[in-house]
N, C-alpha and C positions, 0 to 999 in steps of 0.2 A: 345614869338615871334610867329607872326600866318604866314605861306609861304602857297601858293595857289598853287596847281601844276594841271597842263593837261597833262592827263597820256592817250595815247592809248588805245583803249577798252581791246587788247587783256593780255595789261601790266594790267591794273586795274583788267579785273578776276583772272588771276596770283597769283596779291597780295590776294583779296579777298581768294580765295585757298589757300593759304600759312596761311594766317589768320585764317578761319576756322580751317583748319586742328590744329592748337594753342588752340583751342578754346578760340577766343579772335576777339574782333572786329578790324577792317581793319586801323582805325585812333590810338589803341592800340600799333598794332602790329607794323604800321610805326614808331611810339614814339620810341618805345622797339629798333627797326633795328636802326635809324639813331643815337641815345645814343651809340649804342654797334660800330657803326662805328666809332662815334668821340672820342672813347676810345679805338680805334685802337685792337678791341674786333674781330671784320668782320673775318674767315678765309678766305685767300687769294683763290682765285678760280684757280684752274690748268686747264692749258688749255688742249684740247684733248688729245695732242703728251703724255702731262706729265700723266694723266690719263689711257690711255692706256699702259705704259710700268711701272707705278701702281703695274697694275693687269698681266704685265706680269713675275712681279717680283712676286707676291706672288702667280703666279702660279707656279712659276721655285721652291721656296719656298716648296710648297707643292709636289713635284713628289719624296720629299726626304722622304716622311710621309710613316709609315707600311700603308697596308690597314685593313681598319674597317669592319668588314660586318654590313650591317645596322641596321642586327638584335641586334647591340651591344646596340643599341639607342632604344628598345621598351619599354615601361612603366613598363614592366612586368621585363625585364633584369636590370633598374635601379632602381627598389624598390622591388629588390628579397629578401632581408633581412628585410625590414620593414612587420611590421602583417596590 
C-alpha cells in the first residue's frame, strides 16, 4: 500500500533527525514506526504533569542513597586490582 502524506517543514526535519540519528533513511524509519504502532509496540507518551512527578519520584528515591564521593568512580579506583 503506497499513502502520500504533507508533513509541515518543521515535522519533516524532526523525522529526518529522528532518522539520521537510527542511521537509517527517513522512508525506513517511517516503515519501522508505523509497523511498531499497529503492533501496539508505540510507548505511550506521558504527558508533562506525569513526567515531572517521574522524576520527582526518583528524586525522593534517591535522598535515601549513602553519599558517594566522586572520586569512588575514577578509572583508576575501579581497575585498582586489574595489572
Amino acid at each position: 500500500m503506497t499513502v502520500r502524506l504533507e508533513l509541515k517543514p518543521e515535522i519533516e526535519a524532526s523525522l529526518n533527525a529522528q532518522a539520521a540519528a537510527r542511521g537509517m533513511p527517513l522512508d525506513e524509519y517511517l516503515q519501522n514506526t508505523i509497523e511498531d504502532l499497529a503492533r501496539g509496540h508505540a510507548a505511550p507518551r506521558a504527558s508533562l504533569q506525569e513526567f515531572r512527578a517521574a522524576l520527582d519520584t526518583l528524586a525522593e528515591m534517591g535522598k535515601h542513597l549513602r553519599h558517594v564521593p566522586s572520586a569512588a568512580f575514577s578509572r583508576e579506583s575501579i581497575y585498582q586490582d586489574h595489572n
